[in-house]
C-alpha positions as CSV (number, residue, x, y, z in Angstrom):
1,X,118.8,28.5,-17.9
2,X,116.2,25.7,-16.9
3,X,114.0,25.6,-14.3
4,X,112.3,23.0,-12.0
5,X,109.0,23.4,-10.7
6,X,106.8,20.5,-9.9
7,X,104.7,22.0,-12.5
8,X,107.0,20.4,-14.9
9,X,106.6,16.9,-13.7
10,X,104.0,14.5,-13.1
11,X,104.3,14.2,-9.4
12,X,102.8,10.8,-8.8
13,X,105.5,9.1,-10.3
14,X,109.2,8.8,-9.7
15,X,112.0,11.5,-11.4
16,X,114.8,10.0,-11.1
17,X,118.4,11.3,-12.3
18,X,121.8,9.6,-12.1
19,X,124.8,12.1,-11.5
20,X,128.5,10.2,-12.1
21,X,131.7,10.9,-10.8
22,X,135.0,9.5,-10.8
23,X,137.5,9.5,-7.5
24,X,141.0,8.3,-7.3
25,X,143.4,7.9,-4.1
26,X,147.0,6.8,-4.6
27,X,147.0,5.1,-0.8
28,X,147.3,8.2,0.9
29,X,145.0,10.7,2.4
30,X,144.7,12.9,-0.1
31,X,141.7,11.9,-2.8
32,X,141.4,13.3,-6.4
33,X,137.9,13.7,-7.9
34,X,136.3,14.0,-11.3
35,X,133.3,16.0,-11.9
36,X,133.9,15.7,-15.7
37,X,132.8,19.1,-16.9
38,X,133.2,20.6,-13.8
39,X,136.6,19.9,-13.3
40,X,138.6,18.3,-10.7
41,X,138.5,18.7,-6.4
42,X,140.8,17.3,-4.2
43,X,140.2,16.3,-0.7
44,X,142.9,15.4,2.1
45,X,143.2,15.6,5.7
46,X,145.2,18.5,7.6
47,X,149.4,17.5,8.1
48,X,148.5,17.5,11.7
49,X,146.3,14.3,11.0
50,X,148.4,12.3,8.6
51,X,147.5,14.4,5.4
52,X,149.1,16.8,3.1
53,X,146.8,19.5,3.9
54,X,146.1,20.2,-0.1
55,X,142.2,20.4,0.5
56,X,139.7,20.4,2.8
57,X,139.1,16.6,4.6
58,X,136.3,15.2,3.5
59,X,134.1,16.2,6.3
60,X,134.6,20.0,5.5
61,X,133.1,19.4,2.4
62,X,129.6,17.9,3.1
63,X,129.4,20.9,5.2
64,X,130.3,23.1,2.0
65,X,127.9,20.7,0.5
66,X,125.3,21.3,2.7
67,X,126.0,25.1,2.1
68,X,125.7,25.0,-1.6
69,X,122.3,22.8,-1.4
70,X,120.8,25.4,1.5
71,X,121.8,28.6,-1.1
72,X,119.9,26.5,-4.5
73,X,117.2,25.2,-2.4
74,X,116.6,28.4,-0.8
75,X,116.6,30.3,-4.7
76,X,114.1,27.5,-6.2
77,X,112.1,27.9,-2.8
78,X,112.4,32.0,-2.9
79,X,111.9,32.2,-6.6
80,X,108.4,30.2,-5.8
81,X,107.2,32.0,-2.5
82,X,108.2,34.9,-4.3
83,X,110.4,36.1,-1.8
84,X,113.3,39.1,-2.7
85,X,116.5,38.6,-1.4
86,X,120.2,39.8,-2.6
87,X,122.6,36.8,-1.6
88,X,123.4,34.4,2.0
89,X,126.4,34.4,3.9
90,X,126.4,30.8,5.6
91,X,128.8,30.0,8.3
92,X,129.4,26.1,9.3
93,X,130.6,24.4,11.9
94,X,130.6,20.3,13.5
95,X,131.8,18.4,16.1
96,X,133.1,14.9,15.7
97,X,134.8,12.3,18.2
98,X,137.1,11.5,16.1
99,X,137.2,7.5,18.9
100,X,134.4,6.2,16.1
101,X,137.0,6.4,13.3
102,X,139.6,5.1,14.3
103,X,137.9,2.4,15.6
104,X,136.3,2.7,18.6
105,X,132.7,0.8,18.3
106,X,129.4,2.4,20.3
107,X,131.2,5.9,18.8
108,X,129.2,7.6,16.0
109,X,131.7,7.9,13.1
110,X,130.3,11.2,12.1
111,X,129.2,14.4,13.3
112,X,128.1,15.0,16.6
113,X,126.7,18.3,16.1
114,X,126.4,20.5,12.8
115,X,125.9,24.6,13.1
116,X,124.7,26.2,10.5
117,X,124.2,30.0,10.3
118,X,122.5,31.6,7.2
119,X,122.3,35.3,6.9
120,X,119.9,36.6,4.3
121,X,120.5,40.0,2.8
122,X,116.4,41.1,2.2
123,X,114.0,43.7,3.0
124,X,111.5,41.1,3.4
125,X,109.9,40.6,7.1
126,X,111.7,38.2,9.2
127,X,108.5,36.0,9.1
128,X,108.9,35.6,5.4
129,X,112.2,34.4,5.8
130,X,110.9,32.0,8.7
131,X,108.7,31.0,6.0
132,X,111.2,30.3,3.1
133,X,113.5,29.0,5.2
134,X,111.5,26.5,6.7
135,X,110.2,25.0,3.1
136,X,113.6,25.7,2.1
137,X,115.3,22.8,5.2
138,X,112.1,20.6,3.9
139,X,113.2,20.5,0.8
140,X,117.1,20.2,1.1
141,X,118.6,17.0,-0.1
142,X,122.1,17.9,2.0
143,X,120.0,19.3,5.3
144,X,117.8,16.0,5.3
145,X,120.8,13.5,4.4
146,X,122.4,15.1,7.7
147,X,119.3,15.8,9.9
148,X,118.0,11.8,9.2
149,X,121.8,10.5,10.6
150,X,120.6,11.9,13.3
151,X,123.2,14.6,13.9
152,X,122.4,17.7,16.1
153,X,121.9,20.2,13.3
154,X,121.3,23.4,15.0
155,X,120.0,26.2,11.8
156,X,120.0,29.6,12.6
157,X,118.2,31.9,9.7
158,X,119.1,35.8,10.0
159,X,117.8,38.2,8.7
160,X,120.1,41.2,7.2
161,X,119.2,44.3,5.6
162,X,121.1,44.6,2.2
163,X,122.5,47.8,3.3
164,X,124.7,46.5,6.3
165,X,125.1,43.2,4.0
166,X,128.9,41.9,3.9
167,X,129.9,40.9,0.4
């Protein structure tokens, strides 16, 4: 398993990575794509909006996106702080007016609003988790891509006792 720390890298100079995927669409809503070793994902709009419903639309996953950056952010950030937790349960939600896509111009094409709901299972103080959380939003690739489109992306950080814990 490897690491990253900024230990590891000489911080006054760019690291740059390149990540590749392949995506195909057969002219109709539904979209097939390659993530070479790890396998194909299909995206597609619900029936009710001209799809075939056999994945989530496109929108639904950069909020699952933004899920699975918050929960490897929030490890790297936790393993560093070091700050004990058992899992998150994240809930997401967003608004859209869906006039900017199909065509209406002055209408922002994207989300209106994003909710986000993180509940950590920890015994740690709930200022600790303010404090991880808050380096952890900092740090998020997914959270800042969204938060500097200048959606309303409302966070909400709970804590949970791993004893009452879902899962």
């Amino acid at each position: 398993m490897s690491t990253e720390t900024s230990d590891a890298f000489d911080m006054s100079e760019p690291v740059v990575r390149r990540k590749v995927l392949r995506a195909t669409n057969h002219g109709t809503m539904m979209t097939d794509i390659d993530f070479g070793e790890y396998g194909v994902f299909v995206t597609d709009e619900p029936i009710a909006h001209g799809g075939s419903g056999e994945g989530p639309s496109p929108l639904q996953t950069v909020l699952g996106a933004l899920c699975g950056c918050e929960s490897v952010t929030f490890r790297r950030t936790a393993t560093e702080f070091g700050f004990d937790y058992q899992g998150i349960e994240f809930e997401a939600a967003f608004t859209i007016d869906i006039r900017g896509r199909l065509g209406r111009r002055g209408v922002r094409q994207h989300f209106q609003t994003v909710k986000l709901q993180a509940v950590v299972a920890t015994e740690e103080s709930v200022e600790r988790l303010n404090e991880v959380a808050a380096e952890t939003e900092a740090r998020c690739p997914v959270f800042n891509l969204i938060s500097d489109a200048g959606v309303n992306l409302e966070v909400s950080w709970i804590r949970r006792s791993p004893a009452t814990a879902t899962g």
